[in-house]
N, C-alpha and C positions, 0 to 999 in steps of 0.2 A: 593215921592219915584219913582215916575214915569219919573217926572225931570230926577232924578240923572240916570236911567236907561239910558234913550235916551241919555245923555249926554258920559255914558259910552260906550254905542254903538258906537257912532257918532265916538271918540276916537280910539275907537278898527277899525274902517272902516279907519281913518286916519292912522295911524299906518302900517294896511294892505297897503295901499296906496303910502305909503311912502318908505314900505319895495320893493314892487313890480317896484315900479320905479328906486330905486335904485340897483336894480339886472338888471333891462333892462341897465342902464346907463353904468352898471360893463361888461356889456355884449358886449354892442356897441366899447368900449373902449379896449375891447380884441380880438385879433384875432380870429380866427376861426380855432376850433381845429381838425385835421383829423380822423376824426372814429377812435377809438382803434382796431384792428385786432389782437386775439391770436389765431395764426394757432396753429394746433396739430403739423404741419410740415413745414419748410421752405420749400418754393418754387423758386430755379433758375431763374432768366430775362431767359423767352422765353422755357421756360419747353417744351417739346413737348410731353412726358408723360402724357396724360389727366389723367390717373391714380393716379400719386401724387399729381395731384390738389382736383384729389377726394380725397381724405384721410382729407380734412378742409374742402371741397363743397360735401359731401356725396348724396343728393337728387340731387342736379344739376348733378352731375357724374350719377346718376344712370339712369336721365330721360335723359342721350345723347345716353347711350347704348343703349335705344329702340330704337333711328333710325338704328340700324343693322338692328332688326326683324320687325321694320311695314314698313311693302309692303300693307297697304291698297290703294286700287283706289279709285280716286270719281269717277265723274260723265265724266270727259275730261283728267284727266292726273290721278295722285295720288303717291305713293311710290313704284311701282313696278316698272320691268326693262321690261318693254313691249318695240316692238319695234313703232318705229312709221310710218318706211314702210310699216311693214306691216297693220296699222291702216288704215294708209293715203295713199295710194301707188302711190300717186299724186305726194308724195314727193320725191319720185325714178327720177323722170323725175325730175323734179323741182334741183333737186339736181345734175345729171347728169352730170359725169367728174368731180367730187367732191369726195373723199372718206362720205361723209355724206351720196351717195348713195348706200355705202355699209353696213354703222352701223349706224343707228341712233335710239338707246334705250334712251328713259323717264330715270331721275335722279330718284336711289334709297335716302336711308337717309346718311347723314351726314359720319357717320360708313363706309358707304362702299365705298365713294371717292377714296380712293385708288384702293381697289382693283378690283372697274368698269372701272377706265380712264387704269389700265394695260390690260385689258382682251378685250377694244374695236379693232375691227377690222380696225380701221383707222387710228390706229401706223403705221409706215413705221421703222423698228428697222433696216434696212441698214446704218450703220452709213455712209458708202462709199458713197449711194447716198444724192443727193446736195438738194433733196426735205426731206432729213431724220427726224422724229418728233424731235423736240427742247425740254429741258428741261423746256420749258416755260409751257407747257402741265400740269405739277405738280404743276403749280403757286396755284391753287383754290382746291387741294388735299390734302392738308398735313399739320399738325401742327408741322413738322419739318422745314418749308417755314422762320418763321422770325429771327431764328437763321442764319438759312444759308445765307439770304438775308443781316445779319448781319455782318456775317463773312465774306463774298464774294463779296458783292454788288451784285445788281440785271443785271446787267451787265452782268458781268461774268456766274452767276447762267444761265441767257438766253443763253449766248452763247455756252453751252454746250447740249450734245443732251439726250434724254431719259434714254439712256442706260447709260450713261454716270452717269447721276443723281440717278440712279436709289438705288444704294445702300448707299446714302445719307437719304433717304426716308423709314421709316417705321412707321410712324405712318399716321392715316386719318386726318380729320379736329376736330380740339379738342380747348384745351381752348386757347391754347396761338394764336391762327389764331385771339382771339376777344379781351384775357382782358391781360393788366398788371400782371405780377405775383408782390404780396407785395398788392397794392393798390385795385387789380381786378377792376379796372376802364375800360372802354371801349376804346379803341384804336384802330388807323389806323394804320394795320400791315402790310399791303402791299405799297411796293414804290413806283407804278402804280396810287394808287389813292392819295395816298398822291400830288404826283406832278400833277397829272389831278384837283386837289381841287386846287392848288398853282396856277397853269394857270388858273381858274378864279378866284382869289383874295380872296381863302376862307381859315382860319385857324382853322380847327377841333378841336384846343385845345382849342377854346374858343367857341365850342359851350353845348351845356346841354347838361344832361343824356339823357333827353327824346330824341334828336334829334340824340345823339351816336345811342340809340337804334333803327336808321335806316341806318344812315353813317355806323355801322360797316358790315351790310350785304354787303355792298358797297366793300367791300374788295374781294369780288367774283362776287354779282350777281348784274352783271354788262355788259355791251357791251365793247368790246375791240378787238383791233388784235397786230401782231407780226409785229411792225417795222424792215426792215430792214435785209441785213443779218446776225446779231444777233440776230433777234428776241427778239427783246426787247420790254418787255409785255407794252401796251399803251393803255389807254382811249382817244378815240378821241372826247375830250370834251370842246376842246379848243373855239369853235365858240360856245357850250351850251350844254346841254343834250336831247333835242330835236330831233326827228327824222329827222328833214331838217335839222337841223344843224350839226349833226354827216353828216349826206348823204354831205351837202357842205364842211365838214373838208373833207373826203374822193375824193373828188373832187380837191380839192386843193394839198391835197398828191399826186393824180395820183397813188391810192390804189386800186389793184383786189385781192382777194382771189384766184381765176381760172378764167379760159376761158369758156362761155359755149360752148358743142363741136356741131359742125356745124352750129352756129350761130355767133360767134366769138364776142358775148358780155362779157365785162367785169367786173366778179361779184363781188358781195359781202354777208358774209357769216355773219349774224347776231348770237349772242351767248346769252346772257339771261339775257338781261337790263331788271329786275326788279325794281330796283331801280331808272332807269329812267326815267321807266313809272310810277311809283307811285308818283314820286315826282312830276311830269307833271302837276301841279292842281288838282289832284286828291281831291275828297269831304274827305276822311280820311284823307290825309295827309293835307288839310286846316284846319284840324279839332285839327291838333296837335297827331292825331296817328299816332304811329311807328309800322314798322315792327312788333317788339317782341310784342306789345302789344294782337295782333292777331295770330302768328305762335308761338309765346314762353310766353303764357297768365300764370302771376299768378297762382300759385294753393298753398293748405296747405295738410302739414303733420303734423298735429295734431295743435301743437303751432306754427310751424314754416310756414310760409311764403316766398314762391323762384318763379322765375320765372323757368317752364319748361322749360329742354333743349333738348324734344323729338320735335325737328323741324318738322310741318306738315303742311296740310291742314286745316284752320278751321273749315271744315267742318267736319273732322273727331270727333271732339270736341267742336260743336258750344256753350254749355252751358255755357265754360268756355272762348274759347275765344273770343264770339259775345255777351253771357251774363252780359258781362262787363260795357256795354254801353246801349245793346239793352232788351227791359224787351218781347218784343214778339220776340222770337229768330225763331219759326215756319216760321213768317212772316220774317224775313231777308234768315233763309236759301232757302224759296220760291223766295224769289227777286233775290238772288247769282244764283239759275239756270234759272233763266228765262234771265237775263241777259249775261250768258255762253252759253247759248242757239242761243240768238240772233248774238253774237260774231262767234261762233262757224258756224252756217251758213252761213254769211257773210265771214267769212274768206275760207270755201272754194270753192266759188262763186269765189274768186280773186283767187283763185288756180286755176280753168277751164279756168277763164282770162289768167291769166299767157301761163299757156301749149298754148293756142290758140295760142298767141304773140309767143312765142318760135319755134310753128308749123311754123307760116306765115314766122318768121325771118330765120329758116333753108331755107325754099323752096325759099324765095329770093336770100339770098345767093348763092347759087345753082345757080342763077339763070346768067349766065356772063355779061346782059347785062340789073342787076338791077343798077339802079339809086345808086350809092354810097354815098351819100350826104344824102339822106332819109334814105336808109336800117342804116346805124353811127346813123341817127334818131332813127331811131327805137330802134336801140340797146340801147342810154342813156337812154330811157326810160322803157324797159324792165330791167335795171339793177336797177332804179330807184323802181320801181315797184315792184320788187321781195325784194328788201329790206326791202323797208318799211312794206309788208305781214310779210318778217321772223323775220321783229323786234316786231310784234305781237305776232306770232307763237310761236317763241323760249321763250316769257316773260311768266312764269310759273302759270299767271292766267285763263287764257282762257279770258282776257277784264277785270275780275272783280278790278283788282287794280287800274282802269281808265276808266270807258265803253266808256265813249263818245271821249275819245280819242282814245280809240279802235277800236271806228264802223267808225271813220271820216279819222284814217289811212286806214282801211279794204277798205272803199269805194273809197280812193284817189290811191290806190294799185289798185284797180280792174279800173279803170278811164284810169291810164295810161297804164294798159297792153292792154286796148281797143284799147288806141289811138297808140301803136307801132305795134298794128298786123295790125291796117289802116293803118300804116305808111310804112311798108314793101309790104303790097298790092300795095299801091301806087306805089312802088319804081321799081314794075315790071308791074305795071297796070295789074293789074292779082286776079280782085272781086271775083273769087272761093277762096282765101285766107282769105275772110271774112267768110267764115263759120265755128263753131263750131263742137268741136269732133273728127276731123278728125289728126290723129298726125302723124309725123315725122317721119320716118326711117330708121335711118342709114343706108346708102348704104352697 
């Protein structure tokens, strides 16, 4: 009896066996079928309505609308519209002859992109004048941007000025800025990074999800300026994404943002490569973390499972989006400040550098019978200098998306503004311009 048992086992295991390989075989042999999707509602290519994407995405719709209302801070930046001169007010001088040192407010959430970039005080709405803001301004505001960009090319879109754009524009940053409507897959919506990925040999259509879910932040937080007199939005990414290599694409253009005034260097205005610093070798990003995995972490309502679309601070929410990975979350959010910490002093260490450099570079200038060959010296590396700090500064972690990339720009920033404030002392042999604290002023 026992026989026949094992023998009928053995059969039923064979059988299993048989069946299970021949479903893999059925399997391999057939394409691969696309998720079924039954919206409640169709959705238009390029909706700019987030609202009727929420009507199929209800929890995702619901957790974008909190970035209207949280305005929490951490510990160095956060969700509110603080200003940063007045934090920093180092940054007034640093900025100087720049409209940055008239407005420079901390980014709220997601929600209010619009109506923060109309209400900053460093529009110019003279369309008459020839420095007048560009509609390029709205390129990282708006989920009416891929339509239009569709309709008009981006070309055109730049070539017109604020005003101009302005009542093409009413919505903020919402879904179609990230996903496909039909597929909601992750896509490059903007033509800026699309063609900055093309110039180096990259096609985002063929990379993962997980790896979408850092390329699409890429579609704003990003470093770029306005080629041109169209103002044609551009990643200067062509030589890498690297701090020296954006600094030598800009070199190569013979690109300033402004003049500094009484110094007559030629600047550069860094805008908020997160993305570039993250992907810099960063320990998370070797690790295969994206972005969203940390700023847009899973969460559940009840059965369901979505990734948040209340964009923030992890710190706001370390349990869910540091408890992912990390089981003592105490001990990371203790490492996140000690690390902001160290960043956060060092950076404005190279700010006192800087002003110094600035101070010594005015009072050369000034000076009619400094050495022209040295004080040019000085100046590349004051502009050198201030860059590399603002492509810190402006990058929305305070170091933590990269420390050690962070402390070795901070200290290579403060390096050369040493060496341009010697270098303008030089240029009039005039060693009281080596001393600290003492600043500049406009006659």
């Amino acid at each position: 009896m026992q026989k026949y048992s094992t023998i009928l086992l053995v059969g039923v295991v064979v059988i299993l066996a048989a069946t299970l390989a021949g479903v893999l075989v059925f399997m391999k042999n057939n394409p691969a079928q696309e998720r079924a999707l039954l919206p409640l509602v169709e959705i238009a290519p390029m909706e700019p309505d987030s609202a009727k994407w929420g009507v199929n995405f209800p929890s995702q719709w619901n957790s974008l609308q909190k970035t209207e209302t949280n305005n929490i801070d951490t510990a160095y930046a956060g969700s509110s519209a603080f200003s940063w001169l007045e934090r920093d007010p180092r940054q007034v001088i640093l900025f100087a002859g720049y409209p940055f040192s008239k407005d420079y407010n901390d980014d709220r959430g997601h929600m209010n992109a619009l109506e923060d970039v109309r209400a900053t005080k460093r529009l110019n709405l003279n369309d008459e004048d020839p420095k007048r803001t560009p509609a390029t301004c709205y390129s990282c505001k708006s989920s009416n941007n891929p339509g239009l960009w569709e309709e008009m090319g981006m070309a055109e879109y730049d070539a017109m000025s604020f005003n101009e754009m302005t009542p093409n524009i009413n919505n903020a940053i919402g879904c179609s800025n990230c996903h496909e409507a039909g597929t909601m897959r992750l896509i490059v919506t903007n033509p800026a990074l699309n063609e900055a990925l093309e110039a180096q040999g990259k096609d985002w259509t063929t990379f993962t999800r997980q790896e979408m879910r850092t390329v699409v932040c890429a579609n704003c937080h990003v470093e770029y300026y306005f080629d041109g007199p169209g103002k044609y939005l551009t990643f200067p990414w062509t030589n890498g994404t690297r701090v020296d290599q954006i600094i030598s694409y800009y070199e190569e253009e013979g690109f300033s943002d402004w003049t500094y005034p009484e110094a007559g260097t030629p600047m550069l205005k860094a805008q908020h490569p997160e993305y570039e610093f993250f992907t810099a070798g960063s320990t998370h990003y070797n690790a295969g973390v994206s972005c969203a995995d940390c700023h847009m972490p899973y969460v559940r309502d009840g059965a369901a499972k979505y990734s948040s679309h209340d964009v923030h601070s992890p710190l706001i929410n370390p349990e869910q989006a540091c408890g992912q990975c990390h089981t003592d979350v105490n001990y990371v959010v203790g490492r996140v400040a000690t690390i902001q910490e160290q960043v956060a002093v060092t950076k404005i260490a190279a700010e006192d550098a800087l002003i110094d450099a600035i101070n010594a570079i005015q009072l050369a200038a000034a000076n009619p019978n400094a050495d022209a060959a040295l004080l040019d010296q000085a100046r590349a590396l004051h502009r050198k200098a201030q860059f590399m700090w603002d492509f810190l500064s402006a990058e929305n972690s305070t170091g933590f998306h990269n420390p050690e990339y962070a402390l070795k720009i901070c200290a290579e920033a403060t390096n050369l503004a040493r060496q341009a404030q010697m270098l303008a002392a030089q240029s009039v042999n005039d060693p009281s311009l080596l001393t600290t604290g003492t600043y500049y002023t406009t006659p």
